[in-house]
C-alpha positions as a Python dict, from the first residue, in 0.01 Angstrom:
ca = {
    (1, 'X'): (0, 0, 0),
    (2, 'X'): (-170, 315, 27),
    (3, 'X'): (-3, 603, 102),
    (4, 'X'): (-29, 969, 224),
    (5, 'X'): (214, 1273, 211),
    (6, 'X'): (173, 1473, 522),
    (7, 'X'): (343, 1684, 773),
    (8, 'X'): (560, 1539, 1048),
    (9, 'X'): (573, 1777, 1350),
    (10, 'X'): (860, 1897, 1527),
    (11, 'X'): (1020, 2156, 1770),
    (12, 'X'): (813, 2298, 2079),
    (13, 'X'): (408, 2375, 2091),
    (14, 'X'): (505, 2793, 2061),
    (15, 'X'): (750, 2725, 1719),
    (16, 'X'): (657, 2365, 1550),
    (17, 'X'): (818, 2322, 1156),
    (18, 'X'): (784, 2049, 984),
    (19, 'X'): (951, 1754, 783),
    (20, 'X'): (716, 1659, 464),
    (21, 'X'): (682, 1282, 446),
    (22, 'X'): (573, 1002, 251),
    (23, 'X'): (371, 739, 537),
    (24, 'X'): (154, 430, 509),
    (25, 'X'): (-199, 581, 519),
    (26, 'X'): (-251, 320, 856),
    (27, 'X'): (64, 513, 1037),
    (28, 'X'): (20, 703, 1354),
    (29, 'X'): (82, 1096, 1236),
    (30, 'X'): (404, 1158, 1349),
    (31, 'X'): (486, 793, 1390),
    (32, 'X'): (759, 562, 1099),
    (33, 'X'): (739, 711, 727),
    (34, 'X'): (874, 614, 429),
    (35, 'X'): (1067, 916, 307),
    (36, 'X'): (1127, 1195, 370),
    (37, 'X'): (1095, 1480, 67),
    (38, 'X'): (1087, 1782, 271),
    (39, 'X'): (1083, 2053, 491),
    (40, 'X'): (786, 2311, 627),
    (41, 'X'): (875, 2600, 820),
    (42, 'X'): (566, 2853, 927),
    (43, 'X'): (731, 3081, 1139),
    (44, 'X'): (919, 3274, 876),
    (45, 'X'): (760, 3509, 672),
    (46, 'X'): (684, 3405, 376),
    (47, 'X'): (693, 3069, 510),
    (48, 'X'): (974, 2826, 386),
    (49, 'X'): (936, 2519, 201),
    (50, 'X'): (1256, 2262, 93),
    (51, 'X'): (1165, 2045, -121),
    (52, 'X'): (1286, 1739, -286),
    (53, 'X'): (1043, 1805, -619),
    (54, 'X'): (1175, 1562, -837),
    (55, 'X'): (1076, 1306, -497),
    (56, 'X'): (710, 1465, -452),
    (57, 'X'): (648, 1452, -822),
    (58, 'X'): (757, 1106, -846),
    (59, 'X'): (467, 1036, -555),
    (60, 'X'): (223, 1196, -652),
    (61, 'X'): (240, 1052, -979),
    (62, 'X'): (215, 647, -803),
    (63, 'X'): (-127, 808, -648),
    (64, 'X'): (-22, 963, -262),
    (65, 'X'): (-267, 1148, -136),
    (66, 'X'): (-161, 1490, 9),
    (67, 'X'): (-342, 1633, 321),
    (68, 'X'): (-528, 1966, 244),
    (69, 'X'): (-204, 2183, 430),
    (70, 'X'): (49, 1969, 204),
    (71, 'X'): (-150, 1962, -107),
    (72, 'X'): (-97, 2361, -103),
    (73, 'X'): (239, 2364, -60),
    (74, 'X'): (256, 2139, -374),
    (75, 'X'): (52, 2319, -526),
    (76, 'X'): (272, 2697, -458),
    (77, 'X'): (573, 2460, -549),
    (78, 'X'): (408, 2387, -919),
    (79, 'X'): (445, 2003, -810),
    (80, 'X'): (96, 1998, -963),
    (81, 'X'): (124, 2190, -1222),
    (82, 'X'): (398, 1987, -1373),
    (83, 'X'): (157, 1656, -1271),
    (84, 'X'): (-96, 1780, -1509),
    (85, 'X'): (85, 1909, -1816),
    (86, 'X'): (249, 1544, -1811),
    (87, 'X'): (-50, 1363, -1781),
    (88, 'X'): (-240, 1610, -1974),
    (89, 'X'): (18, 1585, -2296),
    (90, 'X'): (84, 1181, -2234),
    (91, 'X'): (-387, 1146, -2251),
    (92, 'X'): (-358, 1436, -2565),
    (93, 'X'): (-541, 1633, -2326),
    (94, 'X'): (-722, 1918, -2556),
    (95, 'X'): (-576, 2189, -2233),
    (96, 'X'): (-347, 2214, -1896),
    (97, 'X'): (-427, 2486, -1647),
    (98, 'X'): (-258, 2629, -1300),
    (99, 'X'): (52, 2691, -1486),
    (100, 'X'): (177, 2945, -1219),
    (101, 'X'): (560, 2734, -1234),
    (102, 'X'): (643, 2726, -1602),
    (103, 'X'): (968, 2686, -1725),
    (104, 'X'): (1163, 2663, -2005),
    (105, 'X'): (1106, 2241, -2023),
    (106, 'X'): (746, 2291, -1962),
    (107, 'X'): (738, 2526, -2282),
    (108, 'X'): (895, 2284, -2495),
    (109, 'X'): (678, 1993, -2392),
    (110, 'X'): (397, 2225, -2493),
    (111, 'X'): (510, 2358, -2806),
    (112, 'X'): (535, 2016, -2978),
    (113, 'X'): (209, 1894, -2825),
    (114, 'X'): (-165, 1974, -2967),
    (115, 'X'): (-280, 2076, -2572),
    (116, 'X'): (-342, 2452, -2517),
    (117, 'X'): (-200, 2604, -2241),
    (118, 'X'): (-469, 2742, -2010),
    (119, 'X'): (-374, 3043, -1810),
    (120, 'X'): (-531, 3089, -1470),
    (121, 'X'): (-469, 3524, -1347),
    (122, 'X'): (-757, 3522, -1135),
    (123, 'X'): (-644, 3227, -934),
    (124, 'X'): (-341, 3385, -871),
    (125, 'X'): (-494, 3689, -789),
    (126, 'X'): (-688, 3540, -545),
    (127, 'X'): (-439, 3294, -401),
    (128, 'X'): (-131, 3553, -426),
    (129, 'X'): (54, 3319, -630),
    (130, 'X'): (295, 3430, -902),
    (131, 'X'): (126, 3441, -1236),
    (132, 'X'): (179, 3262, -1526),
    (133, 'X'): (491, 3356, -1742),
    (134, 'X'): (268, 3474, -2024),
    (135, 'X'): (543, 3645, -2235),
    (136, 'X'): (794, 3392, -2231),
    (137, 'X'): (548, 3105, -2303),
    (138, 'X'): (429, 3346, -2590),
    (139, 'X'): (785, 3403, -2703),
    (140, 'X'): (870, 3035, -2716),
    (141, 'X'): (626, 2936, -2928),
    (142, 'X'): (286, 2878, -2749),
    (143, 'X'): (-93, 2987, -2813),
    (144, 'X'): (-216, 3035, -2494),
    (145, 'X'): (-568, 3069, -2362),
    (146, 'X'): (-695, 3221, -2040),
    (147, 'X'): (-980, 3110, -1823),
    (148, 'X'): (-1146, 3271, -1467),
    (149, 'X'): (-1118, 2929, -1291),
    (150, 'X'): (-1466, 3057, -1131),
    (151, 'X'): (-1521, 2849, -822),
    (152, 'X'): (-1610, 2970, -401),
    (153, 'X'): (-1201, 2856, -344),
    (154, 'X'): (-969, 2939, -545),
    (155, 'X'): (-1110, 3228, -734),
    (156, 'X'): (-1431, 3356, -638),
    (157, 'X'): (-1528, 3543, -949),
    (158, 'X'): (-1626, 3466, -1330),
    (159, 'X'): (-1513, 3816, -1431),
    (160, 'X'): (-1359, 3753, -1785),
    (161, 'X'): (-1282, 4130, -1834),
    (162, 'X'): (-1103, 4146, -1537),
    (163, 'X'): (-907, 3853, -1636),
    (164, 'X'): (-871, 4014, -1932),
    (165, 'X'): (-708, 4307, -1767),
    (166, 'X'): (-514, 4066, -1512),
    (167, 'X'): (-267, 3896, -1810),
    (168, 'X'): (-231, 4236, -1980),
    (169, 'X'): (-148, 4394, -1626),
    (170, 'X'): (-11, 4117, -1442),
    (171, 'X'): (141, 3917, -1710),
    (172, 'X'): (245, 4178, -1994),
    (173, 'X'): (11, 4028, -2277),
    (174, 'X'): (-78, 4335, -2526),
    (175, 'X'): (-441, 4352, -2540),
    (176, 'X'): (-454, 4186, -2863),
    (177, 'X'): (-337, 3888, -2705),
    (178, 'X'): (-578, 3866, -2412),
    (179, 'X'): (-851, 3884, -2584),
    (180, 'X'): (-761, 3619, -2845),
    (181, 'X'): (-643, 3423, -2548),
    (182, 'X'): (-968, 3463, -2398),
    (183, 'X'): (-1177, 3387, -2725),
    (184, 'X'): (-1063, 3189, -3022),
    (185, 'X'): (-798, 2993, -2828),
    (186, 'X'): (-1031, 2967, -2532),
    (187, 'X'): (-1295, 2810, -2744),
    (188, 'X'): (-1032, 2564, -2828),
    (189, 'X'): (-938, 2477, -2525),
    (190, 'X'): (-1312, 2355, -2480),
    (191, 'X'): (-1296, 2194, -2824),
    (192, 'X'): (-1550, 2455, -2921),
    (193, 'X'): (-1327, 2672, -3149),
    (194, 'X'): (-1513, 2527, -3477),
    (195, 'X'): (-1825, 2697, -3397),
    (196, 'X'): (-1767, 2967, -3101),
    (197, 'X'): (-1426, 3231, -3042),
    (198, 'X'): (-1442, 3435, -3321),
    (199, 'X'): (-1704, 3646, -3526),
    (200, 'X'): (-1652, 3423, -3844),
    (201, 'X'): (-1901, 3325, -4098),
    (202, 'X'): (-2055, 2987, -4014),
    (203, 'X'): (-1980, 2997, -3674),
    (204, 'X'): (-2234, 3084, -3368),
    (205, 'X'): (-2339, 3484, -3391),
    (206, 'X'): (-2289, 3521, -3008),
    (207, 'X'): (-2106, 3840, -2954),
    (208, 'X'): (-2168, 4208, -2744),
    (209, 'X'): (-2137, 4531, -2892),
    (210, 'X'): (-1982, 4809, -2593),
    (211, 'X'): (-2062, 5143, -2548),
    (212, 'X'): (-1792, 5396, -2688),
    (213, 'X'): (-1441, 5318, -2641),
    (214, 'X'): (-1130, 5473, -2789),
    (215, 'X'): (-1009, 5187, -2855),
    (216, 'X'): (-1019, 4782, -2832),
    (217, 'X'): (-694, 4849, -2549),
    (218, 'X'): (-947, 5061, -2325),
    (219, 'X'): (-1125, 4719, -2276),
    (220, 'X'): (-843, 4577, -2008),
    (221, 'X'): (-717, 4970, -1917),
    (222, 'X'): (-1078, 5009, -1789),
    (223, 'X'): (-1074, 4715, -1550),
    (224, 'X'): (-1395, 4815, -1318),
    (225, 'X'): (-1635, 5011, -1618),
    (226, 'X'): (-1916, 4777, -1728),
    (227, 'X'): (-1894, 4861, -2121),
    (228, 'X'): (-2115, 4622, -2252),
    (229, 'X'): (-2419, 4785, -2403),
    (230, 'X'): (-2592, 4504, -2652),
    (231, 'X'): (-2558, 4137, -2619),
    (232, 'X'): (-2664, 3909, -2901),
    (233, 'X'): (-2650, 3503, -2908),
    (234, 'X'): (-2658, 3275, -3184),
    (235, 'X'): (-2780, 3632, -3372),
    (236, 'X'): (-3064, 3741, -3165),
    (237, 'X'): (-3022, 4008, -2953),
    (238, 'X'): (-3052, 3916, -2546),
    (239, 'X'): (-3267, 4189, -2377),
}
């Protein structure tokens, strides 16, 4: 049986919540459901969600198919999150991204897996969300990479410098860290870490020279200054 999770409507037409449900895909939309796993209140500000996320995990893990309004509250939840680091680790996924909900289980799970944590700032930037928990995932063990997530929905910009400046910012990552996280480990996360990441002989000459900073830490602190003066790829300089 197919099934969807969607919103079930309630209260009067000026101040309608919500109950979350799991339905038969053929059901009338606020007709019988299966389950119930939540709650959806719009009216308060932030809006408030209660939900069961042990009981949406479980479904969206048999295959239920959210509707665009619930998907997003799974989504702000870290219901999907925690769907892909599972499924990610369990297929020896080479990454996991959208990690906005990690926890201390979600570190562990990582830390004894080969599958790089992908961190998403601009994302939640973009979406308001709360951003990854960069330091403690650092502190318990993790490489970590970081990624612009560049796409018209979710974050509308392929900026790697300001991501750069996002997870030293946002998240507390010492610019050291960023940049690796954006480099070598990124380049891993792509399975490209063997030839690209790092200036290392052997490996692909692509690399830019800036114009003069004080220091590699004025790269992030300078979030807006375009600093790039000379590009080069695979050795040859890109006019």
């Amino acid at each position: 049986m197919a099934t969807k999770i969607r919103l079930q409507r309630h209260g009067r037409k000026s101040y309608a919540f919500y109950s979350i449900v799991i339905a038969d895909v053929r059901a009338p939309r606020d007709g019988k459901f299966i389950e119930k796993i939540g709650t959806y209140n719009p009216n308060t500000n932030p809006a408030t969600v209660d939900l069961k996320f042990d009981r949406a995990l479980d479904w969206v893990l048999k295959g239920a198919q959210p509707t665009d309004t619930v998907r997003n509250i799974l989504s702000r939840e870290g219901v999907y999150m925690k769907k892909h680091l599972q499924v990610g680790v369990r297929n020896k996924a080479l990454s996991v991204d959208h990690l906005e909900r990690m926890g201390a289980e979600e570190i562990e799970v990582l830390r004894t897996s080969g599958t790089m944590p992908t961190m998403l700032p601009g994302a939640a930037f973009f979406l308001e969300m709360p951003y990854p928990p960069a330091r403690a995932m650092i502190e318990g063990g993790l490489s970590v990479a970081l990624a612009s997530d560049f796409n018209p929905g979710s974050s509308p910009s392929g900026s790697m410098k300001m991501i750069v400046s996002l997870a030293c910012i946002k998240m507390r990552m010492t610019p050291a860290e960023a940049i690796n996280a954006a480099t070598l480990n990124g380049a891993y996360a792509m399975g490209l870490s063997s030839e690209y990441g790092s200036i290392t002989v052997g490996k692909k000459a692509n690399f830019f020279l800036t114009t003069k900073i004080p220091s590699v830490a004025y790269l992030p602190y300078a979030y807006t200054s375009l600093l790039i003066h000379r590009v080069f790829l695979r050795g040859q300089e890109v006019k």
